[in-house]
BAZATI-62713 format. One record per atom (N, C-alpha, C): residue in three letters; atom name; x negated, y, z. Coordinates in pm, 1 decimal, m for minus. Last residue first. Layout:
N
<rec><resn>Ala</resn><name>CA</name><px>X</px><py>Y</py><pz>Z</pz></rec>
...
***
This chain:
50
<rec><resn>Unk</resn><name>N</name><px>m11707.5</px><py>m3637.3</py><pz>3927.9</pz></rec>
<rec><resn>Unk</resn><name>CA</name><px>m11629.6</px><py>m3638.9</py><pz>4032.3</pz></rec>
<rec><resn>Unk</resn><name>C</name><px>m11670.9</px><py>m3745.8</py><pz>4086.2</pz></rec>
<rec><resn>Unk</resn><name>N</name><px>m11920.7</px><py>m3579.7</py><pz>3721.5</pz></rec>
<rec><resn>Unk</resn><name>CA</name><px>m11891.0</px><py>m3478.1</py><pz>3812.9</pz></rec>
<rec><resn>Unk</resn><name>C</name><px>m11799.5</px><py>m3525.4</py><pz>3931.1</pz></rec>
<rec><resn>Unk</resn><name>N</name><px>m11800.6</px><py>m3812.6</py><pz>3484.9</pz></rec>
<rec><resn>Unk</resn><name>CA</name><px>m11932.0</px><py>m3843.8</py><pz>3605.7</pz></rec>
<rec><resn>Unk</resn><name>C</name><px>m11926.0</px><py>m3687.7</py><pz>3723.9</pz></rec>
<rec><resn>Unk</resn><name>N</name><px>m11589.0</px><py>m3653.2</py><pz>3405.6</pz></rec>
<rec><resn>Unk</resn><name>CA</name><px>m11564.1</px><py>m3751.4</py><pz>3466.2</pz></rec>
<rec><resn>Unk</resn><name>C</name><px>m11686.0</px><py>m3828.0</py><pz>3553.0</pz></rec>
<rec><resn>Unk</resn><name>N</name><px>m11720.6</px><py>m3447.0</py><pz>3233.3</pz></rec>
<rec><resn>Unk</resn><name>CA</name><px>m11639.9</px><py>m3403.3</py><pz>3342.5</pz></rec>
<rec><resn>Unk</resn><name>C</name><px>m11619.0</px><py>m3529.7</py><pz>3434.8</pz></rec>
<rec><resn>Unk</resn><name>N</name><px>m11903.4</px><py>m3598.5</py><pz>3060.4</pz></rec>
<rec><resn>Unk</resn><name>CA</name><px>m11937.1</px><py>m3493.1</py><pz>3146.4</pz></rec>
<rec><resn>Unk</resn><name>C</name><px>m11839.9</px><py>m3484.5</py><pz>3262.6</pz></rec>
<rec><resn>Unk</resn><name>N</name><px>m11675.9</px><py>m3713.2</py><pz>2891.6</pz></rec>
<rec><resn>Unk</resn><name>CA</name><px>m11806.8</px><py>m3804.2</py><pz>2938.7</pz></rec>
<rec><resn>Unk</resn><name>C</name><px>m11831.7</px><py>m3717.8</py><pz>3095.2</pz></rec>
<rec><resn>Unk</resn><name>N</name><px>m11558.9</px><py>m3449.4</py><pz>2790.6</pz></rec>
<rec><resn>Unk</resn><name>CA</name><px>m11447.8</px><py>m3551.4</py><pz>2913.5</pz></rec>
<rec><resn>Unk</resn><name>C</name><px>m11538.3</px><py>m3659.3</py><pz>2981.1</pz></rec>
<rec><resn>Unk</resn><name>N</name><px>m11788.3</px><py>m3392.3</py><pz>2672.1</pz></rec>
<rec><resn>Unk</resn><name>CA</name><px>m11674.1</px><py>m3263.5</py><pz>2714.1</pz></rec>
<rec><resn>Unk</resn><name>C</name><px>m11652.0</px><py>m3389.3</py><pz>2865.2</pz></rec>
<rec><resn>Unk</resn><name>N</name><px>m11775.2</px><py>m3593.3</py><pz>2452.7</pz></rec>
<rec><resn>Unk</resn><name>CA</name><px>m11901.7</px><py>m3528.8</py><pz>2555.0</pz></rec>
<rec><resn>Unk</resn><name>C</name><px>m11850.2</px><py>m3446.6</py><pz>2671.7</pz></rec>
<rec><resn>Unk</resn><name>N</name><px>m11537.5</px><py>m3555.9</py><pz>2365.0</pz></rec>
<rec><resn>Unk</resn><name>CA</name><px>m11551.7</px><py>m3696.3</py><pz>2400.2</pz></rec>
<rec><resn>Unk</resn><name>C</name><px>m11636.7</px><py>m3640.7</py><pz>2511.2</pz></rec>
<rec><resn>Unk</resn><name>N</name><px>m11524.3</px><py>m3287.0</py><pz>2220.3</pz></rec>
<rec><resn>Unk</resn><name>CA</name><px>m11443.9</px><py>m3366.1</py><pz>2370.7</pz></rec>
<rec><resn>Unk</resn><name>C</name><px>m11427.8</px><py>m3477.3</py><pz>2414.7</pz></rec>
<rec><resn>Unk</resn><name>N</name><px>m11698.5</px><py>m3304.5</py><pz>2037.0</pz></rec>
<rec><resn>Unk</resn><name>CA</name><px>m11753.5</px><py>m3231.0</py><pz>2156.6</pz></rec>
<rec><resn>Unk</resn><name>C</name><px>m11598.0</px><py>m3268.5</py><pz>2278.5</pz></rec>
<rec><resn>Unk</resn><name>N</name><px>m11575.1</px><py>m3450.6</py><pz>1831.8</pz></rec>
<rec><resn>Unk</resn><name>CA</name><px>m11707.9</px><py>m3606.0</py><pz>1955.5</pz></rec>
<rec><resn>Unk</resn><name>C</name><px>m11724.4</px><py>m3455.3</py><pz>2065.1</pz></rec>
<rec><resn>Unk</resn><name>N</name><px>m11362.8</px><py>m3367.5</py><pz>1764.3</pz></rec>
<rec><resn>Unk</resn><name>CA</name><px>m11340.2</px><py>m3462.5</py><pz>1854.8</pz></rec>
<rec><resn>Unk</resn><name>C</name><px>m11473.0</px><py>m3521.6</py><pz>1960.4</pz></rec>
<rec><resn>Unk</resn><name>N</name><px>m11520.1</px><py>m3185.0</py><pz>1665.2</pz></rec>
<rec><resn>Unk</resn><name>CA</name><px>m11416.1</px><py>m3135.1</py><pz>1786.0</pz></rec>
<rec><resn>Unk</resn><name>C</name><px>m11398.8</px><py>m3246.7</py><pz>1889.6</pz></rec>
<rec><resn>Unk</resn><name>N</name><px>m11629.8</px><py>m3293.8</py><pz>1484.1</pz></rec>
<rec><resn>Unk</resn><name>CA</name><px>m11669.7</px><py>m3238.3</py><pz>1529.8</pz></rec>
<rec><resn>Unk</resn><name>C</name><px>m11621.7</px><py>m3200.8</py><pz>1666.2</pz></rec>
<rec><resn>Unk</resn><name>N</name><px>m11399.5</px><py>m3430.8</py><pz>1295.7</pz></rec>
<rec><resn>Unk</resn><name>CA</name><px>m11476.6</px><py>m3477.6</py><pz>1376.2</pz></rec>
<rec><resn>Unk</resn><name>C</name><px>m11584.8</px><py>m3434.9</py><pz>1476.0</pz></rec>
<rec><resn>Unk</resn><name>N</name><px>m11258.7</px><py>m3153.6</py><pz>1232.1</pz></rec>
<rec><resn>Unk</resn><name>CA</name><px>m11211.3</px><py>m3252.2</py><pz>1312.1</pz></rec>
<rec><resn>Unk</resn><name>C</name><px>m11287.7</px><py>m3328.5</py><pz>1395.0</pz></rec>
<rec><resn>Unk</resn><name>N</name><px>m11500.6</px><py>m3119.5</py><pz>1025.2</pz></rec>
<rec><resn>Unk</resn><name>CA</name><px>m11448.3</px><py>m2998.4</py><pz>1157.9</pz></rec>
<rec><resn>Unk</resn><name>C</name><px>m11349.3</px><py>m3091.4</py><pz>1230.9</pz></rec>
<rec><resn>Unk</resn><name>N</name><px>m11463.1</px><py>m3356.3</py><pz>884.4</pz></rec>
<rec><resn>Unk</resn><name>CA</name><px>m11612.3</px><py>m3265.0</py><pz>954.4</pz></rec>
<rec><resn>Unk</resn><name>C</name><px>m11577.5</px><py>m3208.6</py><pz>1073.5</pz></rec>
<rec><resn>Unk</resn><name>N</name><px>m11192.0</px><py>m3289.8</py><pz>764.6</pz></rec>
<rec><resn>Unk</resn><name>CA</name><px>m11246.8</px><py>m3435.4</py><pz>841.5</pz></rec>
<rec><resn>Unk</resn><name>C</name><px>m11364.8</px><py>m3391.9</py><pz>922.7</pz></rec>
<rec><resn>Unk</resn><name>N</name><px>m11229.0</px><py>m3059.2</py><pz>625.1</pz></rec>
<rec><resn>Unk</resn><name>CA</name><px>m11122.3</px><py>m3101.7</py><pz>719.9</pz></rec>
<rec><resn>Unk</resn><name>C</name><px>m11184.9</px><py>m3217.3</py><pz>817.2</pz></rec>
<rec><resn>Unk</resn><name>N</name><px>m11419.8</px><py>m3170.8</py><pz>398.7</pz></rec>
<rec><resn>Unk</resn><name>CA</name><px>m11463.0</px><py>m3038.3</py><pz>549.3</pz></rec>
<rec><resn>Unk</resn><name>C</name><px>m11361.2</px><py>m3014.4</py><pz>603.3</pz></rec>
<rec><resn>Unk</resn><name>N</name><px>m11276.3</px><py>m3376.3</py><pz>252.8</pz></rec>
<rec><resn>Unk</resn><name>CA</name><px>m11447.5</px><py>m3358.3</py><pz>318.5</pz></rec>
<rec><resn>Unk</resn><name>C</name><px>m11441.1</px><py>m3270.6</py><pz>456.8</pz></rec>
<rec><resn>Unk</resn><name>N</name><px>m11055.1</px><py>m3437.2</py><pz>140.6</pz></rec>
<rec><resn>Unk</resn><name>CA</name><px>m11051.1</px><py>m3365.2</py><pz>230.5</pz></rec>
<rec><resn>Unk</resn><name>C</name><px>m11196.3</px><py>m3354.9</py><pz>322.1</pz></rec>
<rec><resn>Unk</resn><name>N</name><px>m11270.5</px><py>m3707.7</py><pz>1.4</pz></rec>
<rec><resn>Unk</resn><name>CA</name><px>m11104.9</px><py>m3671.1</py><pz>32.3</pz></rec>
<rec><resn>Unk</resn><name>C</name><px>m11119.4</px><py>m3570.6</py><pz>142.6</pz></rec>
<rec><resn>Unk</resn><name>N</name><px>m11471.7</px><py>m3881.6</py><pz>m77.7</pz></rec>
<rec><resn>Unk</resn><name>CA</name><px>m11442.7</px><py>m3719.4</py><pz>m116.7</pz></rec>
<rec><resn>Unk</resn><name>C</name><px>m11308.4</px><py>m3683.4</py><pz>m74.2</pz></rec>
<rec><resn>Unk</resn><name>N</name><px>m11504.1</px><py>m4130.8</py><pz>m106.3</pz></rec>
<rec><resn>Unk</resn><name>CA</name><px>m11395.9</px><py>m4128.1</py><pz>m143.9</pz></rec>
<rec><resn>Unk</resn><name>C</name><px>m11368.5</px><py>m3951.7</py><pz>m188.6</pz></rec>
<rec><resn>Unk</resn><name>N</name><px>m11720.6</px><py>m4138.7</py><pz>139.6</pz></rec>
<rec><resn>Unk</resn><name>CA</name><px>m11693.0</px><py>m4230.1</py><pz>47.9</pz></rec>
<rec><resn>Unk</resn><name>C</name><px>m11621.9</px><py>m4212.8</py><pz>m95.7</pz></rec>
<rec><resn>Unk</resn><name>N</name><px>m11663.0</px><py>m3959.9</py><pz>341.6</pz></rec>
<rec><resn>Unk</resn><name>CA</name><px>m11763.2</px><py>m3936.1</py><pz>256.8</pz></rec>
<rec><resn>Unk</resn><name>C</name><px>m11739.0</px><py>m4008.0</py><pz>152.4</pz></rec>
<rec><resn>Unk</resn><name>N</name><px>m11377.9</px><py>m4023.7</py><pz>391.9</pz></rec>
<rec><resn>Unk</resn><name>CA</name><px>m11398.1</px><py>m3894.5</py><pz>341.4</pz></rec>
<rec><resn>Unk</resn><name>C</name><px>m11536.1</px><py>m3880.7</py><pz>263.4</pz></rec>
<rec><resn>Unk</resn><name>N</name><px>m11439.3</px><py>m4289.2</py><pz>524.6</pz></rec>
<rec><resn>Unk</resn><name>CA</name><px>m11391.9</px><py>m4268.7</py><pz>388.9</pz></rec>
<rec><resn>Unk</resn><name>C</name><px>m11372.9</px><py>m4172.5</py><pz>335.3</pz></rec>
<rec><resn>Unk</resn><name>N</name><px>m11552.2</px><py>m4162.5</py><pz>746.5</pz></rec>
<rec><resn>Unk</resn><name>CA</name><px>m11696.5</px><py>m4240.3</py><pz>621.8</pz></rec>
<rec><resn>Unk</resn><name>C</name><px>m11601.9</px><py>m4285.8</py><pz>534.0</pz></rec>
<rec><resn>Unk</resn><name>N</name><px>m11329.3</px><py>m4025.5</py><pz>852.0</pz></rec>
<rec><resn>Unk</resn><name>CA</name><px>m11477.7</px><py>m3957.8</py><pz>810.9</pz></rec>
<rec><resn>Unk</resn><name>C</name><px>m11552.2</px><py>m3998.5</py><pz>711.2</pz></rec>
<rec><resn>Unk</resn><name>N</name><px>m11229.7</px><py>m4235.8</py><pz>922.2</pz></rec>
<rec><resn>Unk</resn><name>CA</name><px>m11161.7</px><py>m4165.9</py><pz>826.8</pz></rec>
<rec><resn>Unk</resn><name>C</name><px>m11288.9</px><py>m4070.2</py><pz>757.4</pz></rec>
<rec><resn>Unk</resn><name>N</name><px>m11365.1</px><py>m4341.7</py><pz>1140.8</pz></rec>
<rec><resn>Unk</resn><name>CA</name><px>m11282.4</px><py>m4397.0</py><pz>1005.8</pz></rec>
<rec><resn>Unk</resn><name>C</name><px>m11284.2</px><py>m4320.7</py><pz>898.4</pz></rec>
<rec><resn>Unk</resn><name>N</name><px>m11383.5</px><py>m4125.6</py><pz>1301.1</pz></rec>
<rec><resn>Unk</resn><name>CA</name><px>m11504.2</px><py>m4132.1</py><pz>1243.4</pz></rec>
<rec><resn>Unk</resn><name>C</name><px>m11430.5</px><py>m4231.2</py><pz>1121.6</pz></rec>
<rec><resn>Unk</resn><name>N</name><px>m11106.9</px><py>m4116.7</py><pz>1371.4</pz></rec>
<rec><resn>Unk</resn><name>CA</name><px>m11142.7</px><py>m3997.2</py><pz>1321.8</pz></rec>
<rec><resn>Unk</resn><name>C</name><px>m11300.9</px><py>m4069.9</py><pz>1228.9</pz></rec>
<rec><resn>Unk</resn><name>N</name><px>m11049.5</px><py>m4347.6</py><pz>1511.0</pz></rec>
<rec><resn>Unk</resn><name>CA</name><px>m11009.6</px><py>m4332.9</py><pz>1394.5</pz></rec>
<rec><resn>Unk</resn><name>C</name><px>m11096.6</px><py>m4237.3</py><pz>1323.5</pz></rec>
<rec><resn>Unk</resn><name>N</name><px>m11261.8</px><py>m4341.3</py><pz>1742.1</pz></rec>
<rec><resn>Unk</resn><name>CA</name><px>m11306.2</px><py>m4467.3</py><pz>1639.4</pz></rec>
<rec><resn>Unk</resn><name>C</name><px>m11208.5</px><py>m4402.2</py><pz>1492.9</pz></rec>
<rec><resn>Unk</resn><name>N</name><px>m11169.9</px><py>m4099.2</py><pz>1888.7</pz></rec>
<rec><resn>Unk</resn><name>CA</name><px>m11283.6</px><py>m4100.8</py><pz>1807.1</pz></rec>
<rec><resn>Unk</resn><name>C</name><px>m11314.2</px><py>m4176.5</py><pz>1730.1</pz></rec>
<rec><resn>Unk</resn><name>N</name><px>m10947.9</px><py>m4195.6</py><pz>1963.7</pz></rec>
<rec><resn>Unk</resn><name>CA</name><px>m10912.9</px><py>m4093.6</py><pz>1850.0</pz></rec>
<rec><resn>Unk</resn><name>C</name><px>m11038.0</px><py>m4103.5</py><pz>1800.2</pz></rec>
<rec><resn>Unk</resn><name>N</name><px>m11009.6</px><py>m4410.3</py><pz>2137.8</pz></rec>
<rec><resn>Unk</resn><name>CA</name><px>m10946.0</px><py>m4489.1</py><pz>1985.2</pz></rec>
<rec><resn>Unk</resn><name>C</name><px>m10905.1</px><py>m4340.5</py><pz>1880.0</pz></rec>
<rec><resn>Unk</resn><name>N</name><px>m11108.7</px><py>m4240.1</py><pz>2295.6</pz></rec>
<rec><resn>Unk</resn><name>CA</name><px>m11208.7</px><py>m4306.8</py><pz>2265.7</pz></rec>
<rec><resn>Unk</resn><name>C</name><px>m11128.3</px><py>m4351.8</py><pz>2136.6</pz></rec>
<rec><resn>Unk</resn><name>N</name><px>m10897.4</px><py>m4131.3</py><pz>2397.4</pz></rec>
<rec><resn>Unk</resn><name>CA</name><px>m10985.6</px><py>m4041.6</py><pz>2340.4</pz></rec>
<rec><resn>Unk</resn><name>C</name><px>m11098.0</px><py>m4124.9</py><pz>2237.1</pz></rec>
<rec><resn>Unk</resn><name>N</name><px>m10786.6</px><py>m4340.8</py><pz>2554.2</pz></rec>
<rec><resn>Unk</resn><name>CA</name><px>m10660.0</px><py>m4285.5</py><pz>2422.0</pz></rec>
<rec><resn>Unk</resn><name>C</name><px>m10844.9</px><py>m4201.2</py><pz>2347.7</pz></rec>
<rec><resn>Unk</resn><name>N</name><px>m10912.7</px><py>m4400.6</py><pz>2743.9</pz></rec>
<rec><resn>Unk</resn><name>CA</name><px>m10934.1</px><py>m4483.4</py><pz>2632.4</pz></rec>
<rec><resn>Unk</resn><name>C</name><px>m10867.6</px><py>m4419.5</py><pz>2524.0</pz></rec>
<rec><resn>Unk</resn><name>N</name><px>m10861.0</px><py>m4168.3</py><pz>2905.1</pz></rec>
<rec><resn>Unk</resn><name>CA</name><px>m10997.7</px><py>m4178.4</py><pz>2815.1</pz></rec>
<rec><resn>Unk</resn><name>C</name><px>m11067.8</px><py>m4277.2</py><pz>2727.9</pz></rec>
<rec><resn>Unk</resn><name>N</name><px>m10652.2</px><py>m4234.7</py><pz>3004.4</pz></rec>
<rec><resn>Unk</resn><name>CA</name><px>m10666.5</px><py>m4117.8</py><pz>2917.9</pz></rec>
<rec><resn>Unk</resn><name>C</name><px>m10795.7</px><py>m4127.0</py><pz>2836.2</pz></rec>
***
C-alpha cells in the first residue's frame, strides 16, 4: 500500500512542475499536491507507531 502512495506522490509532483512550467490547471495541482504529501506524512507517521 505504501508503495501505491509513494508512485501517487512521484506522479502528482510530475505533474506539478509541468503545471508550473506550462501554467496548466496551477491551483488544482497545488491543492492536490498538498493532500497528497500530508498523506504521505500522515501514513510515514502511522506506520513507525506500530
Amino acid at each position: 500500500m505504501l508503495g501505491i502512495l509513494w508512485g501517487v506522490v512521484v506522479v502528482l509532483v510530475a505533474f506539478w512542475a509541468l503545471g508550473l512550467v506550462l501554467h496548466i490547471a496551477g491551483n488544482l495541482i497545488h491543492a492536490v499536491l498538498l493532500i497528497a504529501i500530508a498523506l504521505a506524512i500522515y501514513n510515514f507517521f502511522k506506520a513507525r507507531d506500530v
